[in-house]
PDB file of the backbone (N, CA, C, O) and the ligand in Angstrom, with CONECT records:
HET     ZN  A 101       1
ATOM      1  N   UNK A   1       5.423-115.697 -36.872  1.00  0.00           N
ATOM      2  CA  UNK A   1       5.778-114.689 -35.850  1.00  0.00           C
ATOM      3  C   UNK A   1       4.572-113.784 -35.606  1.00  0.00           C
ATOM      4  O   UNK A   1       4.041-113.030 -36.422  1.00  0.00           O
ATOM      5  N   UNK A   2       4.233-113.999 -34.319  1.00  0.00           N
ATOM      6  CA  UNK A   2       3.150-113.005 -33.916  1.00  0.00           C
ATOM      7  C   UNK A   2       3.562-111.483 -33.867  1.00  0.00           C
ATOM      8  O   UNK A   2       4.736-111.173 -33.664  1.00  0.00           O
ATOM      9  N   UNK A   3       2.518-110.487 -34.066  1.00  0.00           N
ATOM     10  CA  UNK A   3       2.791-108.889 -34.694  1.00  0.00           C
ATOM     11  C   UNK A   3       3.058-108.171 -33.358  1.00  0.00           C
ATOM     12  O   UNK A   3       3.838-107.270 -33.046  1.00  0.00           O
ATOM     13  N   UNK A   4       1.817-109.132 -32.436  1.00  0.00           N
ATOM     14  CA  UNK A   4       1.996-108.110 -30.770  1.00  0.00           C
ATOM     15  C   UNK A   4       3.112-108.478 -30.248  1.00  0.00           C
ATOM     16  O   UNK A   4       3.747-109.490 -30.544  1.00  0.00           O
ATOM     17  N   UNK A   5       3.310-107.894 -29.676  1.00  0.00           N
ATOM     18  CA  UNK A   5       4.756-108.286 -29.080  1.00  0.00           C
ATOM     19  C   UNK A   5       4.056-107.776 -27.239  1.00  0.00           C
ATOM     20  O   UNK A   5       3.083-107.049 -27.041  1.00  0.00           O
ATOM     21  N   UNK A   6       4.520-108.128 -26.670  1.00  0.00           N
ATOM     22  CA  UNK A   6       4.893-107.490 -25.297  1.00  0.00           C
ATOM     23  C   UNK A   6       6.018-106.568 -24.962  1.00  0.00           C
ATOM     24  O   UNK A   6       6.908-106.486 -25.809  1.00  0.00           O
ATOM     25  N   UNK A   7       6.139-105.806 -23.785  1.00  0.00           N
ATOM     26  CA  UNK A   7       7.060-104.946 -23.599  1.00  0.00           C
ATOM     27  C   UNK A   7       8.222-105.580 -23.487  1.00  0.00           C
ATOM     28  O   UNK A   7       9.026-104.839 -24.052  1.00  0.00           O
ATOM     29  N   UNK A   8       8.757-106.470 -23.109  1.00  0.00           N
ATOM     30  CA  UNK A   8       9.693-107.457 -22.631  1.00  0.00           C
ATOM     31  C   UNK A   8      10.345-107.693 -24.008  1.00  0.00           C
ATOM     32  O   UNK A   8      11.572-107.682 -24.103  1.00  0.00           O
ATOM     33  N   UNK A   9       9.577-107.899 -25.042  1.00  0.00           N
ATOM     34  CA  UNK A   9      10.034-108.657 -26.564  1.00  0.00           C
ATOM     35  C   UNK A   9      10.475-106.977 -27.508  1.00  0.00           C
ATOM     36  O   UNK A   9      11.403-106.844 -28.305  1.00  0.00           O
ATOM     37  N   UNK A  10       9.611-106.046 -27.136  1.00  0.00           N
ATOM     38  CA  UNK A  10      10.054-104.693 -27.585  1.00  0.00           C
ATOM     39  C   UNK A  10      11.478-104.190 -26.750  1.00  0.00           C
ATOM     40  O   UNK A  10      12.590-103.732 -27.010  1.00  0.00           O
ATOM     41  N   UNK A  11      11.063-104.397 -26.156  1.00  0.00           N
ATOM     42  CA  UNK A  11      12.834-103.603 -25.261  1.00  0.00           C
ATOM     43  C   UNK A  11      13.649-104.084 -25.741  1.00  0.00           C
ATOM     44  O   UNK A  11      14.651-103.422 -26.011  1.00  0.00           O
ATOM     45  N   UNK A  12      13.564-105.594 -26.092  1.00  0.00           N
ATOM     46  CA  UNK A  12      14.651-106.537 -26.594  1.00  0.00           C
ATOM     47  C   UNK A  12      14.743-105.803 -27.693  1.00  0.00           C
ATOM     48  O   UNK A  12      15.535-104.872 -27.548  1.00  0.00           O
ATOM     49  N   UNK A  13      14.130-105.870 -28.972  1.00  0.00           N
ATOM     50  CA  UNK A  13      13.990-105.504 -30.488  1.00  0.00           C
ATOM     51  C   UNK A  13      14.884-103.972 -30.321  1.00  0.00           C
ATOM     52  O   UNK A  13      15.948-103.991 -30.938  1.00  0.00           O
ATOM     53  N   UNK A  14      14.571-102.611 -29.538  1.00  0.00           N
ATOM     54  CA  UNK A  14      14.838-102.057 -29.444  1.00  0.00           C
ATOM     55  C   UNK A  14      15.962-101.957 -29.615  1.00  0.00           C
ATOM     56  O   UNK A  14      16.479-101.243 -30.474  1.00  0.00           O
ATOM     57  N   UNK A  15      16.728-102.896 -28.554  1.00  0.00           N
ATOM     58  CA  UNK A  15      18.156-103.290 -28.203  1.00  0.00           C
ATOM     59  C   UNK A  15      19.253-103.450 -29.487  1.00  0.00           C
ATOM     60  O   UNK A  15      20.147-102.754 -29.968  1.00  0.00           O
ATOM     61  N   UNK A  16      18.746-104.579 -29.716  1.00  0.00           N
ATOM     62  CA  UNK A  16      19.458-105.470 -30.647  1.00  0.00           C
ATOM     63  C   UNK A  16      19.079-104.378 -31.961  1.00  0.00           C
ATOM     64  O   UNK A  16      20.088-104.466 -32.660  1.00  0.00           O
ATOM     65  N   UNK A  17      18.183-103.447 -32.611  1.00  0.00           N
ATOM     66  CA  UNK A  17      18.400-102.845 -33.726  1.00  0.00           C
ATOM     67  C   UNK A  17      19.563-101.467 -33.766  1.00  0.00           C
ATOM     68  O   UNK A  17      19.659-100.583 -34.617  1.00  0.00           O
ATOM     69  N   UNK A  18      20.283-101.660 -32.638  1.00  0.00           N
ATOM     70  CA  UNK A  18      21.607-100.732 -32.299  1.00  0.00           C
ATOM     71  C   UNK A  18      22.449-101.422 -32.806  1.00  0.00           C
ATOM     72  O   UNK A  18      23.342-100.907 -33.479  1.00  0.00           O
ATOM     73  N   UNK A  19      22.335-103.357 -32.517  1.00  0.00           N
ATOM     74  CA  UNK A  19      23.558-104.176 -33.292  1.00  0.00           C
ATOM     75  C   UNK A  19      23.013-104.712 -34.535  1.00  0.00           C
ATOM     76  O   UNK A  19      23.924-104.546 -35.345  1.00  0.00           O
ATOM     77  N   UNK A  20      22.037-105.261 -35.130  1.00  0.00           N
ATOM     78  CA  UNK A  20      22.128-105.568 -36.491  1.00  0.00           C
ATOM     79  C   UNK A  20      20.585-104.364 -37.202  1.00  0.00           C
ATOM     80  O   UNK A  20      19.892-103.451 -36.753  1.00  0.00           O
ATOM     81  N   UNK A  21      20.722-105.142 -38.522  1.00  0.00           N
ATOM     82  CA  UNK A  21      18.974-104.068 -38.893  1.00  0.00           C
ATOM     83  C   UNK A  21      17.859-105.337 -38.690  1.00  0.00           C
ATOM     84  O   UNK A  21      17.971-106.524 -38.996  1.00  0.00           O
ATOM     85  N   UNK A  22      16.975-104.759 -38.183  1.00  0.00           N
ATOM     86  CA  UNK A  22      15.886-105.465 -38.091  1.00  0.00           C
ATOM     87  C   UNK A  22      15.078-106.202 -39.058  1.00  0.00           C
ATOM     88  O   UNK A  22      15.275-105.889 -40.232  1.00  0.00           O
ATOM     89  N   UNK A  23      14.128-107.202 -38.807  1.00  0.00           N
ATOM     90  CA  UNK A  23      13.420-107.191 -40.073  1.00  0.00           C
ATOM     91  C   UNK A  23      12.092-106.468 -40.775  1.00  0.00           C
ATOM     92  O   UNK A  23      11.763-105.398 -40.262  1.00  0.00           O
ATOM     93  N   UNK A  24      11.490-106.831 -41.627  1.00  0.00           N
ATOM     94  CA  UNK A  24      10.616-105.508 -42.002  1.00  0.00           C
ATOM     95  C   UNK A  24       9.378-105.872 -40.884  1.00  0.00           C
ATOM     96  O   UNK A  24       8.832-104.867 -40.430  1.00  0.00           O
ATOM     97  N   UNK A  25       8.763-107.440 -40.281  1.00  0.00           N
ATOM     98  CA  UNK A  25       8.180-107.793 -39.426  1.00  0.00           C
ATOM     99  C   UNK A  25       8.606-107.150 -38.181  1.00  0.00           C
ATOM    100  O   UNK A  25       7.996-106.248 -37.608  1.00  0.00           O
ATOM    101  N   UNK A  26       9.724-107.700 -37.806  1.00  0.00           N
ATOM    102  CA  UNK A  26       9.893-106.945 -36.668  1.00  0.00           C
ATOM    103  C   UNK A  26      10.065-105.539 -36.229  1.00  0.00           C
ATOM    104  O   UNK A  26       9.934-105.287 -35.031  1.00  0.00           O
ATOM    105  N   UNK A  27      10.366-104.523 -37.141  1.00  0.00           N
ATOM    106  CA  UNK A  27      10.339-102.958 -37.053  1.00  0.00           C
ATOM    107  C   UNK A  27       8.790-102.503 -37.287  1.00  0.00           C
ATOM    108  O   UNK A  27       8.387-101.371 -37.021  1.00  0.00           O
ATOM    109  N   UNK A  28       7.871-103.688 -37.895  1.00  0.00           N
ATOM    110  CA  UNK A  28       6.709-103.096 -37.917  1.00  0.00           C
ATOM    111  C   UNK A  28       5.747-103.190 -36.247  1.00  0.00           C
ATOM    112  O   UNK A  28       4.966-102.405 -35.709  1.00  0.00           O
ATOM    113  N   UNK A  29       6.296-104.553 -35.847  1.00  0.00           N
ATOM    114  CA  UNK A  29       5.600-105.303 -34.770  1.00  0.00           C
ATOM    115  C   UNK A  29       6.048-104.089 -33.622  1.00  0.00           C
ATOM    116  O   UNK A  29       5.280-103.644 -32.768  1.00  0.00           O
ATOM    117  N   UNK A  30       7.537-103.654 -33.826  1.00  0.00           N
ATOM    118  CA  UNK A  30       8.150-102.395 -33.156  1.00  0.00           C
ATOM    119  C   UNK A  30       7.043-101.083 -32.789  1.00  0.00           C
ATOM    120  O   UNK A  30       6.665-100.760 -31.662  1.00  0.00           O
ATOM    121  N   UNK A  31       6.689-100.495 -34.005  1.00  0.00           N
ATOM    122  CA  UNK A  31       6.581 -99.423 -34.566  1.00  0.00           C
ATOM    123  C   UNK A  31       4.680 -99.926 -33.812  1.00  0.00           C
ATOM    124  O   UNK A  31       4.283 -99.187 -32.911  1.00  0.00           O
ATOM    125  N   UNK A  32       3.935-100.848 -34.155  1.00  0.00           N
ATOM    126  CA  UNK A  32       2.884-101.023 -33.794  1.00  0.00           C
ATOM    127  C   UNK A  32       2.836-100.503 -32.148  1.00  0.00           C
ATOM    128  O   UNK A  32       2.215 -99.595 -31.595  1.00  0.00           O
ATOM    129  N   UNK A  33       3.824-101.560 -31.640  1.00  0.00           N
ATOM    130  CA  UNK A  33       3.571-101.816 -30.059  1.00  0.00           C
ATOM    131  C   UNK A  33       3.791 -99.873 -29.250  1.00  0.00           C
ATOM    132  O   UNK A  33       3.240 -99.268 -28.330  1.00  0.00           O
ATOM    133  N   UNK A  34       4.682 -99.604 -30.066  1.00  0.00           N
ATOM    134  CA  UNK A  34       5.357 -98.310 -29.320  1.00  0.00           C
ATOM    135  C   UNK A  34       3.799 -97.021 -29.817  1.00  0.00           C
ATOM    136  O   UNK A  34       3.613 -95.917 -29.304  1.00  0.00           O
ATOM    137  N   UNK A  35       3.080 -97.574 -30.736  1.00  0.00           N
ATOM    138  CA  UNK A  35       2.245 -96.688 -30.581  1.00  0.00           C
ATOM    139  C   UNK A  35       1.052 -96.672 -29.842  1.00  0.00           C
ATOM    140  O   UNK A  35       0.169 -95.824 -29.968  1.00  0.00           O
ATOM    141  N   UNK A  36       1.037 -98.055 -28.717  1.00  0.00           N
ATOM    142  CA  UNK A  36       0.089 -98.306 -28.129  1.00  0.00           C
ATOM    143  C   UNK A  36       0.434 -98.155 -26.697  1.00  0.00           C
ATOM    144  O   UNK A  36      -0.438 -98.049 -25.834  1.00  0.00           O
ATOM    145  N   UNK A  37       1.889 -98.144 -26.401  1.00  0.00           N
ATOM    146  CA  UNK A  37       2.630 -98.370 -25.422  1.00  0.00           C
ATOM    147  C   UNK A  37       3.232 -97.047 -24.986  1.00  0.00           C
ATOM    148  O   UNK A  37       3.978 -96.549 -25.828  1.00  0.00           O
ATOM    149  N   UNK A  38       3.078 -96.380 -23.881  1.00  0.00           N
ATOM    150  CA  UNK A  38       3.957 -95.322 -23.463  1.00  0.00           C
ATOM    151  C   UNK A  38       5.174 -95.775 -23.006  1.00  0.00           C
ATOM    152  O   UNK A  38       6.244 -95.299 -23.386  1.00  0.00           O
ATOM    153  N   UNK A  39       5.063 -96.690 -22.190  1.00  0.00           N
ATOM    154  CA  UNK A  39       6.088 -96.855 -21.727  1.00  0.00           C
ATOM    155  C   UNK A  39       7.866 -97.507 -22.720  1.00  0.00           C
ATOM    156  O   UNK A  39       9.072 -97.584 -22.489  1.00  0.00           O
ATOM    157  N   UNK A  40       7.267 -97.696 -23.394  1.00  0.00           N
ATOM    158  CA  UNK A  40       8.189 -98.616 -24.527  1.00  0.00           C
ATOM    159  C   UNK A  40       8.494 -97.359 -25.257  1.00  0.00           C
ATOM    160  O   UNK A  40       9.687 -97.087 -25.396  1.00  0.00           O
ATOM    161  N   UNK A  41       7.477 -96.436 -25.816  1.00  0.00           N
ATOM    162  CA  UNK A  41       7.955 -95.070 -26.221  1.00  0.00           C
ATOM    163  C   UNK A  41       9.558 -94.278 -25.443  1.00  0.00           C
ATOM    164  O   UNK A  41      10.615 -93.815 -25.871  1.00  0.00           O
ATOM    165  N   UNK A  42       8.901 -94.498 -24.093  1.00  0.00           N
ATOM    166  CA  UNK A  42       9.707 -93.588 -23.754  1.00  0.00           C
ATOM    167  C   UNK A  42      11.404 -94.707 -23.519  1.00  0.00           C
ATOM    168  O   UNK A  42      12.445 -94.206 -23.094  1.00  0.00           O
ATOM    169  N   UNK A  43      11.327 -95.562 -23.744  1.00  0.00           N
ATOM    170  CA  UNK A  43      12.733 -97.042 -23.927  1.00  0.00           C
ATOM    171  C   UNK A  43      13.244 -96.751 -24.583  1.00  0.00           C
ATOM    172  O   UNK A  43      14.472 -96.817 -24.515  1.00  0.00           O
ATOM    173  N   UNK A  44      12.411 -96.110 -25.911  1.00  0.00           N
ATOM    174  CA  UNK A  44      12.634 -96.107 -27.157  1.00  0.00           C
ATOM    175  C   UNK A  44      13.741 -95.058 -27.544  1.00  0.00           C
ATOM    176  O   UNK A  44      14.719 -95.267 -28.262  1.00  0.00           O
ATOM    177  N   UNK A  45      13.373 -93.852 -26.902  1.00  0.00           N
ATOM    178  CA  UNK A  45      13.578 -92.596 -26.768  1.00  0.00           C
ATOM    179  C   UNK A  45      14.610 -92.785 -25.937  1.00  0.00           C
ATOM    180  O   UNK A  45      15.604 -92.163 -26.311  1.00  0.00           O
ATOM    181  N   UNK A  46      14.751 -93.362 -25.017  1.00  0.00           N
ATOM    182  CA  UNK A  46      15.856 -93.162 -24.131  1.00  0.00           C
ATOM    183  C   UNK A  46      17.401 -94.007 -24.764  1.00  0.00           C
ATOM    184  O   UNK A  46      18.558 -93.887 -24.363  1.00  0.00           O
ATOM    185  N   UNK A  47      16.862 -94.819 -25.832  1.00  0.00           N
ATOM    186  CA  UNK A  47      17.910 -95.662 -26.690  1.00  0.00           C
ATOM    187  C   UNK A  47      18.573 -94.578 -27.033  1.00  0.00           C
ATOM    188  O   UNK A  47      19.500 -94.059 -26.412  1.00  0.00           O
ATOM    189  N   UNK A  48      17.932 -94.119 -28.364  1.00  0.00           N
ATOM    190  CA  UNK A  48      18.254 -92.705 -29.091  1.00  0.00           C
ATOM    191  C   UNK A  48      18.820 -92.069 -28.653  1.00  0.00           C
ATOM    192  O   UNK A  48      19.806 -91.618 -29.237  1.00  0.00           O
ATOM    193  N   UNK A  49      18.518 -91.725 -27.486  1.00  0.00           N
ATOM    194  CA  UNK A  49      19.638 -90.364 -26.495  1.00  0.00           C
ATOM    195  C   UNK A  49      20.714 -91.044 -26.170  1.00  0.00           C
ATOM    196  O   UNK A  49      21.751 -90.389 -26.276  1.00  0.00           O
ATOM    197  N   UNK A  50      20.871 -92.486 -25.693  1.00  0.00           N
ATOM    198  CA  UNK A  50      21.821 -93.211 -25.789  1.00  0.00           C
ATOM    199  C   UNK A  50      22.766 -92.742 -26.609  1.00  0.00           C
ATOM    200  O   UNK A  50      23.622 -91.896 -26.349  1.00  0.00           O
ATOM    201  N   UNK A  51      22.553 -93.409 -27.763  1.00  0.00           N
ATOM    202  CA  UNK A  51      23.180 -93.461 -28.538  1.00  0.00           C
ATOM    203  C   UNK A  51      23.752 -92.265 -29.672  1.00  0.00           C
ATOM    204  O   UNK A  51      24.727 -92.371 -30.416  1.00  0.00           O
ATOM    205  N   UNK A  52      22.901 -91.219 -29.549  1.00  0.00           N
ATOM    206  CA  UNK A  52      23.533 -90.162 -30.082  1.00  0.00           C
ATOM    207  C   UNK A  52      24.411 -89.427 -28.886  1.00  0.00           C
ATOM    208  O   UNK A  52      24.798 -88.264 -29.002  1.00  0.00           O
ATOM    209  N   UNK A  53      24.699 -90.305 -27.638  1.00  0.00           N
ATOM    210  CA  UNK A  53      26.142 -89.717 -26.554  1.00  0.00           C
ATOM    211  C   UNK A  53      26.996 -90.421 -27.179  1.00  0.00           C
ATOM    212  O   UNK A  53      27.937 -89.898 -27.775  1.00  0.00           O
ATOM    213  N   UNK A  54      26.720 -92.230 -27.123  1.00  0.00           N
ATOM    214  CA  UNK A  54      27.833 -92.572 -28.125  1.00  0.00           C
ATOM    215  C   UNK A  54      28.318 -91.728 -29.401  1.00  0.00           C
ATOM    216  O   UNK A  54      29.414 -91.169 -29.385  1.00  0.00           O
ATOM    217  N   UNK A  55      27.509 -91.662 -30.444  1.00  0.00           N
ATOM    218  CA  UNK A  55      27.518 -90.623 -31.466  1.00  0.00           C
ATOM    219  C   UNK A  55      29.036 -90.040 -31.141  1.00  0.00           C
ATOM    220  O   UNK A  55      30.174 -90.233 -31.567  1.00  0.00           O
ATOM    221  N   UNK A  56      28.312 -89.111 -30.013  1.00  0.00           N
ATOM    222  CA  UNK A  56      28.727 -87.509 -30.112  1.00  0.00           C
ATOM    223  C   UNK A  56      30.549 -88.188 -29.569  1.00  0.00           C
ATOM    224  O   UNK A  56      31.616 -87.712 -29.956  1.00  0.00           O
ATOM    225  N   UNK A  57      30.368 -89.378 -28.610  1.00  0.00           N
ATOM    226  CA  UNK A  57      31.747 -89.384 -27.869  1.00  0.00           C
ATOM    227  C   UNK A  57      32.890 -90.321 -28.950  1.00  0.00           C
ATOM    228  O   UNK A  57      34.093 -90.397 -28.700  1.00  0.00           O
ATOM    229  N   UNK A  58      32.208 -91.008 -30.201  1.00  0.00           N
ATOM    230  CA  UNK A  58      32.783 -91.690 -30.896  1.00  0.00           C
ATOM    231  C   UNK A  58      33.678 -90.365 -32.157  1.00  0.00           C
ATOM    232  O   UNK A  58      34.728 -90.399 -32.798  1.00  0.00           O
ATOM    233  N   UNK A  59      32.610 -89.385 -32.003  1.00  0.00           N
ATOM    234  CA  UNK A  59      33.226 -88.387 -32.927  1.00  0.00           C
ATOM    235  C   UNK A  59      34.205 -87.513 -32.223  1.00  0.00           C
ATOM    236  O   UNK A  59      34.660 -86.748 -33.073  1.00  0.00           O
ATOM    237  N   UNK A  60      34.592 -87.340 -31.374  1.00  0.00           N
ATOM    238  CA  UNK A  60      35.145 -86.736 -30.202  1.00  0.00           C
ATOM    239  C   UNK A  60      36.278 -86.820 -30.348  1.00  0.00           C
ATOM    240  O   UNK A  60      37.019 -87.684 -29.879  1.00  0.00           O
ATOM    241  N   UNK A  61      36.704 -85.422 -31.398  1.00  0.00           N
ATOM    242  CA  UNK A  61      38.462 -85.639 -31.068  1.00  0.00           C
ATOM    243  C   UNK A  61      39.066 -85.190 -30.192  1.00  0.00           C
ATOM    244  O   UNK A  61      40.281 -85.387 -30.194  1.00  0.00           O
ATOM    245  N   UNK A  62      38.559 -84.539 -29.283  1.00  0.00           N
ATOM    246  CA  UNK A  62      39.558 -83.768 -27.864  1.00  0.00           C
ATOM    247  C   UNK A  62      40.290 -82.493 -28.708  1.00  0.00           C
ATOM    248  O   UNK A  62      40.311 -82.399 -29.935  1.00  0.00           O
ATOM    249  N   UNK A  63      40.900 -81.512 -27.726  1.00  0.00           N
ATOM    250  CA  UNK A  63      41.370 -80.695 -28.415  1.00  0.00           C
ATOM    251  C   UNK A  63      42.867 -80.561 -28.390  1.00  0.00           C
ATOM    252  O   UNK A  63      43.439 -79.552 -27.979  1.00  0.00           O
ATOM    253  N   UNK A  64      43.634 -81.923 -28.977  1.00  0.00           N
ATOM    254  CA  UNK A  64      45.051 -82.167 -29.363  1.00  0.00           C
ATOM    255  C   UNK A  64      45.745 -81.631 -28.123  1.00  0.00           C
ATOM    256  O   UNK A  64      46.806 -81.045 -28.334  1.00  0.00           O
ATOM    257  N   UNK A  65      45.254 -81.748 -26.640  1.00  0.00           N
ATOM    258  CA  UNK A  65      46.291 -81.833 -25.643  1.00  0.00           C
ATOM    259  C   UNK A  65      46.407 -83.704 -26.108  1.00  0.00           C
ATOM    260  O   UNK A  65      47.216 -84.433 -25.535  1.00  0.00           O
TER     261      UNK A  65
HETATM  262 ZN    ZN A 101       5.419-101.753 -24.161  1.00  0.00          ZN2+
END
């Protein structure tokens, strides 16, 4: 498995480490590309915010109406 990845293969990785854990190759090949890459940074970042709405709406008890 090659380390560079392209943006196309990072967005993916990105993705999919919301459904399983990654491997230690691939979170590194991750972690490489996003520090060379703005644009994948900001994918990255926009996951995260994602997902801490899920977060916030999975914890979400309403207020017992
Ligand atoms: Zn990229």
């Amino acid at each position: 498995m090659k380390l560079l990845r392209t943006c196309r293969e990072v967005a993916a990785l990105v993705s999919q480490r919301e459904d399983r854990e990654l491997a230690l190759r691939e979170r590194l090949s991750l972690r490489l590309h996003v520090l060379i890459c703005k644009r994948c940074t900001a994918w990255e970042q926009h996951i995260a915010f994602m997902r801490q709405g899920v977060d916030a709406w999975k914890n979400y008890k309403g207020d017992g109406r």
